[in-house]
Structures are given as C-alpha cells and as structure tokens.
C-alpha positions, 0 to 999 in steps of 0.5 A, spaced: 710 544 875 716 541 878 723 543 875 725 536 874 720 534 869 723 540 864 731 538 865 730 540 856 728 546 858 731 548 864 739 546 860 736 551 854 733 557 857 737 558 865 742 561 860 740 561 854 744 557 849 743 561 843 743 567 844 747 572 840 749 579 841 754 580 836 749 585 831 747 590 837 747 596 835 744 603 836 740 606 840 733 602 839 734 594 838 729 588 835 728 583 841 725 576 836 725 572 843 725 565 842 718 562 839 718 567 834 725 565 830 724 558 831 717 557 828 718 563 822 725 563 820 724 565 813 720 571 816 725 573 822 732 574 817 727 578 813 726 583 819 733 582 821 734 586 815 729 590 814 730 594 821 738 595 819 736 597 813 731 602 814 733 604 822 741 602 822 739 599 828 741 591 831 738 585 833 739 581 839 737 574 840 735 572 847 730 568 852 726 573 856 726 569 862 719 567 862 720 559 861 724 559 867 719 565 871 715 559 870 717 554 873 717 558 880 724 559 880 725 566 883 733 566 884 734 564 877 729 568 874 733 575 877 738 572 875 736 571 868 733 578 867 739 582 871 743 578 865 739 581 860 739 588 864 747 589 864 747 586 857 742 592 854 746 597 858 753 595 856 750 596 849 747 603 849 741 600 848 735 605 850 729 601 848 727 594 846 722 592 840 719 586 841 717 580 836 712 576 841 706 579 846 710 573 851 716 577 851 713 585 852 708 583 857 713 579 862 720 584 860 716 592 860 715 593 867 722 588 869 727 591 865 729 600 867 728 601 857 721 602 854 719 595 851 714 596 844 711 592 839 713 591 832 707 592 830 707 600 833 714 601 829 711 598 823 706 603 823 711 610 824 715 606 818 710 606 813 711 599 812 706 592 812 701 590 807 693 590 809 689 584 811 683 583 808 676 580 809 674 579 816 678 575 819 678 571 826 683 573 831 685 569 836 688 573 842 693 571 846 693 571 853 697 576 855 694 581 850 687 579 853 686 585 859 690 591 855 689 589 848 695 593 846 698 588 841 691 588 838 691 596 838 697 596 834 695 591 829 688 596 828 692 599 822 694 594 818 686 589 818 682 592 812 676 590 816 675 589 825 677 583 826 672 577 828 676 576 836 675 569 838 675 570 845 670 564 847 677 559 849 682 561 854 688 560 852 691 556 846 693 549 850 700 551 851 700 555 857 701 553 864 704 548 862 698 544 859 701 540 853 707 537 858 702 535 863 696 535 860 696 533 853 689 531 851 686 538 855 691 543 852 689 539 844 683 539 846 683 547 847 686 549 841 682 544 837 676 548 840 679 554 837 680 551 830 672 550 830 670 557 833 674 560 827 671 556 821 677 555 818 685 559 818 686 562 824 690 568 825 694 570 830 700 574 833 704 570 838 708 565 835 707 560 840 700 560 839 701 559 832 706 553 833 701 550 838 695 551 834 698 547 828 702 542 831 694 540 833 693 541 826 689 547 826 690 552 819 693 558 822 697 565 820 702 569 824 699 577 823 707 578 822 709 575 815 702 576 813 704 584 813 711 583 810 709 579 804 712 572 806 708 566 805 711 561 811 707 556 815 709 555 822 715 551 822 714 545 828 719 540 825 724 544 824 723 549 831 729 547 835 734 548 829 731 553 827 732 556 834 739 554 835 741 557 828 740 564 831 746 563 835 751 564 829 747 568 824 
C-alpha cells in the first residue's frame, strides 16, 4: 500500500492521537486498542470499570502499531512500539491484557511483558454470561493457526460453536476495503451467507466491517458482560477520540 493514499491514518496512528495514559495503574494493564473502543464504546467504559473494580488496576488507552507495520514502515514501526515499551516500563506495568486478537498477535512476541486475553481473565474472575445455541464463528485471521483467542473463549459457548472458516478474511485486511472495495464487500457478504443469519465474532474490526456491509454481527465481549450494543460505525471516530479524555 503506498503511504500517500493513507495521509488519515498515518496523521492518527504515527503518534497516536488519542491516547491516554493518565489511568495506568498496577502491575497488570488493560490495553483496549483502538477498534475496540471506537466500535463498543458503551462495552469498553463498562470493562474499564469492572477491571478497576475487581483488579484495582488501569487501563491504557494506545495504538499497537500494526496500522503503521502495515504500510511497511520500518523505522516508524520501531519507533512506535519502543514509545509503547518505555511507557509500560516507566508505569511498572508487568503484563498487558489485550481487548483485540489484532493487537495480541502483533505485540506478544514484540514487547519484553506477557501479553493475554481478556477472555483468559474473564474466565479466572468468574466473570461472563454463557452464550447458547450453536452459534457461527467467524475467526479472525490472526486467531486461525493458534486458535488461542478461540480456546479462551471455549468456556463461555453453552454449546462448540459452528467455525466459519470457508472465507479468508473479513475484507478489511490488506488493505482491501481502500484499494479494493467491491472484493473486500464482497468477502464479508460471503460470510453473512455462510452464517445464515447473526455472526459472531471476537475482533472489533471484523465486527465494525461486517456491519458496515450490512451483515447481523455480535461481538463475543458485550454478549458475555450483558451489554445489548451493535457496532457502532457512524459513530467510530468520535467514539476513538473520546477515549483521549476519559
């Protein structure tokens, strides 16, 4: 992808214009990324507040660096997740807990703390509703070889969930719905089909693209902790800004 077609992004995430470090706290902090916050900003304050108040610990709100990785720019890249290194290490912080499969992926073997899964602390906390019936899953890519967020999530499915694993991808990834719009749509209606109906899945972005193409989805995260709250695609730029002074 050339740099110059994505000037938006690049002025967003080369340092990170939202982010917000005043709530680090603790040894162990919650890392929402940027997707996750933009599209379930209901869901996002509600765990803010329930990881204070059954940990004590904070949140941070940052860029991983992957939309920059990306673009194949190395030196920004290093740049970028040293930022993030010394920020963690001036905070004391000894493990991050990511809110997006994206961001674990990327950070866990680039960053010198363990990296894990909410749904992993979920689970040890006693905390999230089951989902019943068999429901479709929709994988993310960076889940598909590991299958460690799906694994996570075993705990919380009343029954194995139906994987839908015939479409590759979602049509946001490599760069797809800038440079090719009518394939990436085309991708995410094929999974709509596949699932018959509401999609599930555990990736922000993957949710914020598939209903953007008009496909039912739900997030696995709010449908654990009892939120009723649809991917919010109008709203996703505000809601990311917001984050800078919560």
């Amino acid at each position: 992808c050339a740099t110059s077609s994505y000037a938006l992004l690049l002025a967003e995430k080369q340092n990170y214009l939202f982010r917000n470090k005043r709530h680090m706290k603790g040894k162990r902090v919650l890392f929402p990324g940027c997707n996750f916050p933009s599209f379930y900003p209901k869901t996002t304050r509600a765990l803010v507040r329930l990881w204070e108040e059954k940990t004590g610990m904070g949140v941070l709100y940052d860029c991983c660096g992957k939309p920059v990785a990306e673009l194949g720019m190395e030196e920004k890249e290093k740049q970028i997740l040293s930022g993030l290194e010394e920020r963690l290490k001036k905070a004391g912080v000894q493990e991050v807990v990511t809110l997006c499969p994206i961001c674990y992926y990327y950070v866990r073997e680039r960053l010198s703390v363990p990296v894990t899964s909410i749904y992993k602390e979920l689970d040890s906390l006693g905390i999230g509703k089951r989902i019943e019936g068999e429901v479709p899953l929709f994988l993310p890519c960076p889940d598909r070889k590991e299958e460690r967020w799906k694994e996570a999530l075993e705990p919380f499915f009343a029954e194995v969930p139906r994987t839908l694993t015939q479409v590759q991808c979602c049509g946001l990834g490599g760069c797809a719905s800038v440079k090719e719009p009518e394939l990436a749509r085309e991708m995410a209606l094929q999974i709509g089909a596949l699932a018959g109906g509401t999609v599930y899945t555990y990736c922000a972005s993957c949710a914020g693209n598939l209903s953007r193409n008009g496909v039912q989805v739900r997030h696995c995260l709010p449908e654990l902790l009892g939120i009723q709250e649809e991917p919010d695609t109008a709203g996703s730029w505000k809601n990311r800004a917001i984050t800078k002074w919560n």
